[in-house]
C-alpha positions in Angstrom: 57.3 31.1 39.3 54.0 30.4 37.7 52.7 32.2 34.5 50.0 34.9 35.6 49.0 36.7 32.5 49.8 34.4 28.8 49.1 35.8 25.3 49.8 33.9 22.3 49.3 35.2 18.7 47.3 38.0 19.4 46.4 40.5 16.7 43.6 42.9 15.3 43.0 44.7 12.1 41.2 47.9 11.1 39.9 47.6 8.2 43.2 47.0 6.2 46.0 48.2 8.5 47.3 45.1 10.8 47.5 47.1 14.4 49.0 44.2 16.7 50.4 40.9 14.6 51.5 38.2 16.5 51.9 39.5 20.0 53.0 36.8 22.6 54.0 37.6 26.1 54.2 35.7 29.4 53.9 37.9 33.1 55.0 35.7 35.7 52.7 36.5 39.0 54.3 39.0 40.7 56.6 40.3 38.1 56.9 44.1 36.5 56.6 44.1 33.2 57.0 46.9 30.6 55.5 47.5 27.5 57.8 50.0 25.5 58.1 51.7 22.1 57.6 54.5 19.9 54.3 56.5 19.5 51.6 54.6 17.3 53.8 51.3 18.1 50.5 49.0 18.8 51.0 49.6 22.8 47.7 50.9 23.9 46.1 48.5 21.3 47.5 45.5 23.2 46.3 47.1 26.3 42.6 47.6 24.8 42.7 44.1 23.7 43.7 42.7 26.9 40.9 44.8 29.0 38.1 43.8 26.4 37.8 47.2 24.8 38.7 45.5 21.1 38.3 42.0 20.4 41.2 40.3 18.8 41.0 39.3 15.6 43.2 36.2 16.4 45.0 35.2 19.6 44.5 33.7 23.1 44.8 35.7 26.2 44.9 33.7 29.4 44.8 34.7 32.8 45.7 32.4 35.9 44.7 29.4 33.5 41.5 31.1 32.6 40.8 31.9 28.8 39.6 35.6 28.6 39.8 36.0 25.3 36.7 38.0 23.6 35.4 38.4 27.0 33.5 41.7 28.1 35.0 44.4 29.7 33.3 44.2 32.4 33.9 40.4 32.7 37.5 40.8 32.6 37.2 43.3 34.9 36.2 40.5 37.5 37.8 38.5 36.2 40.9 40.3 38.1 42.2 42.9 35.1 42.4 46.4 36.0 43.7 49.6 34.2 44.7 52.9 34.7 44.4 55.3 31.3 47.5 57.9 30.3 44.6 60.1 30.4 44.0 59.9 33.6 39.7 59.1 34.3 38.7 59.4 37.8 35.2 61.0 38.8 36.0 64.0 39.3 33.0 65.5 40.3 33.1 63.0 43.2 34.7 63.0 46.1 38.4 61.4 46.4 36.8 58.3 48.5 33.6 58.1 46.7 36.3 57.3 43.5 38.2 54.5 45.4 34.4 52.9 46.8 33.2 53.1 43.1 36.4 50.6 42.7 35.0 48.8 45.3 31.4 47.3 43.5 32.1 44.7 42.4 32.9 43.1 45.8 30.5 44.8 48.0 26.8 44.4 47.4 23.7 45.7 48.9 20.2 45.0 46.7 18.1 47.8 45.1 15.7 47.6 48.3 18.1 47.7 50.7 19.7 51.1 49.2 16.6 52.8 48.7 14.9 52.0 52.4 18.2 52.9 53.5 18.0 49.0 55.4 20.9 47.8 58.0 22.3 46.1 55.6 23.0 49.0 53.0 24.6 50.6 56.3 26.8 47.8 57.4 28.1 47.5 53.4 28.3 51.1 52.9 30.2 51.2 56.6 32.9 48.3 55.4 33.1 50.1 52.3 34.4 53.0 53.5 36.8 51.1 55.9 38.9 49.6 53.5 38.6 52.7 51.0 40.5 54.9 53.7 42.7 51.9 54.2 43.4 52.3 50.4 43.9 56.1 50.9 46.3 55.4 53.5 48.8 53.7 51.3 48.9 56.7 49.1 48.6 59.0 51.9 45.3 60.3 50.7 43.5 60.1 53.0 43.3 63.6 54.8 42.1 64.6 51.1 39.4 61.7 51.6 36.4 64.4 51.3 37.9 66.5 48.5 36.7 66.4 45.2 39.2 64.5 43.0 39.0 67.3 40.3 40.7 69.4 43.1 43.6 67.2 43.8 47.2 67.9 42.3 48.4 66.0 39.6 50.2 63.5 40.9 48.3 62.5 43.6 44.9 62.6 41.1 47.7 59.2 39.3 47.9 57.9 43.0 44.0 58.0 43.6 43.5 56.6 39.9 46.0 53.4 41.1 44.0 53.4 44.5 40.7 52.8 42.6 42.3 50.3 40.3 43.5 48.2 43.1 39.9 48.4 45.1 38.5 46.4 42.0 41.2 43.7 43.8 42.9 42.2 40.9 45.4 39.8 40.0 47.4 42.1 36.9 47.5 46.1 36.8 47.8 47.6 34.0 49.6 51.1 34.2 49.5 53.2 30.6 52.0 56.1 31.1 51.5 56.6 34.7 54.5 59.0 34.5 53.0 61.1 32.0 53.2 65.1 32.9 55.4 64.4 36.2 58.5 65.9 37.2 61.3 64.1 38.1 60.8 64.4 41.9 56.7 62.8 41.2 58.2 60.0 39.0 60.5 59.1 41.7 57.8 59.1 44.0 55.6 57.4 41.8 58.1 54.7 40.8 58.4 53.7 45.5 54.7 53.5 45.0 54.5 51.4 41.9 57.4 49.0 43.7 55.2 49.5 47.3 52.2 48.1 45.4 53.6 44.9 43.8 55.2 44.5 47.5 52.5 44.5 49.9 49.4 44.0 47.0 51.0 40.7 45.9 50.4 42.6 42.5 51.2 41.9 39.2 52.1 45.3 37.3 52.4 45.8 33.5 52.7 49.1 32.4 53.3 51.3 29.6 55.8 54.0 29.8 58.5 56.4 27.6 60.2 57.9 31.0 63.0 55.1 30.5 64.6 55.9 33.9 61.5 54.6 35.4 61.5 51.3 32.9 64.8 50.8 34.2 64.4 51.5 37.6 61.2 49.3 37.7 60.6 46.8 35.4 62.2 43.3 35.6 61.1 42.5 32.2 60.2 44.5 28.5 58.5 44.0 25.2 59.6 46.7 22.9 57.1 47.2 20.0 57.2 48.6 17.1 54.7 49.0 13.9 52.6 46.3 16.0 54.9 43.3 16.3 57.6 42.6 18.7 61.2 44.2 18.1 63.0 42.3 21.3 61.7 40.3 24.3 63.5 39.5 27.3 65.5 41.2 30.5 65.2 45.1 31.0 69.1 45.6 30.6 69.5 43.4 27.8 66.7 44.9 25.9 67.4 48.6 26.5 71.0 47.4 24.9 69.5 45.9 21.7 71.2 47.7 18.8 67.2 47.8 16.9 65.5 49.4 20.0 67.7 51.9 20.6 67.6 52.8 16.4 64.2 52.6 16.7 62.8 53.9 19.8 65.4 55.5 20.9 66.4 57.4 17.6 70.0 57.0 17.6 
């Protein structure tokens, strides 16, 4: 299976603490892929640098054969990266399908004029728009909460409308930080179907970050443990999740 997602050398300072040194990974396409370790390990740092929010101070990130590195958020963003945050950030003062059409930009376009006149062509995108933004809803059974504002959902579905919007940007890799953050077990079960549904039927490449280690287990095919911003072990889930280091380090036993 072809390599999706290949980072070599990566690594960023600030000012004189070394954050990330000499992270290399390769995602095959349609692989799940963890990211583990303990707090302050460097995980969120590799995510920002892979999503354009830090440039690297050394390193190549390529996606589907295409150098990224140092690109703009935004550009990566099209360039078929998207991200969900452990905090989760959806608009929450809009409604739960205005989020997932706000996902939905960058493919659907309608000029300046059209919107303001209100033209047939506004209508038509606006109209498609919608469409598939309830077809998104539907695979997180959202969508009889469609018109509610997303600052009134529950918790766990507020994670499944935050994936929804992720996936209407139509990438290639996902990026998942915590998504099981402040679930209960019965939400993290439910989440990890979804997360599995999604590679499934998205052709979707996930990599996520997580501590819940049922749901690495469960899920992911592949890890990277981190640890003080280098790489502790590499390789199968089981295998990894055995290594005498990771479980003194990360596990603290």
């Amino acid at each position: 299976m072809a390599a999706l997602l290949e980072v070599k050398n990566l690594g960023i300072s600030f000012g004189g603490l070394r954050a990330v040194d000499d992270f290399e990974v390769t995602i095959k396409k349609g692989q799940l892929y963890g990211l583990i370790g303990p707090n302050g390990a460097g995980k969120t740092t590799v995510f920002n640098l892979l999503t354009g929010v830090y440039k690297p101070s050394e390193g190549i990130i390529t996606l589907d054969g295409v150098n990224i590195t140092g690109l703009k958020t935004i550009e990566i963003n099209k360039a078929g990266i998207a991200r969900t945050f452990q905090n989760i950030r959806l608009f929450k003062e809009l409604s739960v399908i205005d989020n997932v059409k706000a996902g939905l930009h960058n493919h659907y376009k309608y000029s300046t004029f059209e919107g303001i006149l209100r033209l047939p062509g506004f209508f038509k995108i606006e109209e498609a728009m919608t469409e598939k933004a309830m077809e998104l809803l539907k695979v997180f059974e959202l969508e009889n909460e469609a018109d509610y504002l997303a600052a009134n959902l529950p918790y766990g579905k507020q994670r499944k409308l935050e994936i929804a919007r992720a996936l209407a940007t139509d990438p290639k890799l996902l990026l998942l930080d915590e998504p099981a953050a402040g679930m209960n077990p019965n939400e993290t079960m439910e989440l990890m179907n979804t997360i599995r549904f999604v590679r499934d039927n998205f052709d979707m490449t996930i990599l996520l970050i997580e501590h819940d280690m049922k749901l690495v287990s469960g899920i992911c095919e592949e890890l990277t443990v981190l640890n003080f911003g280098r790489i502790l072990a590499q390789g199968a889930t089981g295998t990894v999740l055995n290594d005498p280091q990771v479980i003194t380090a990360y596990l603290g036993e």
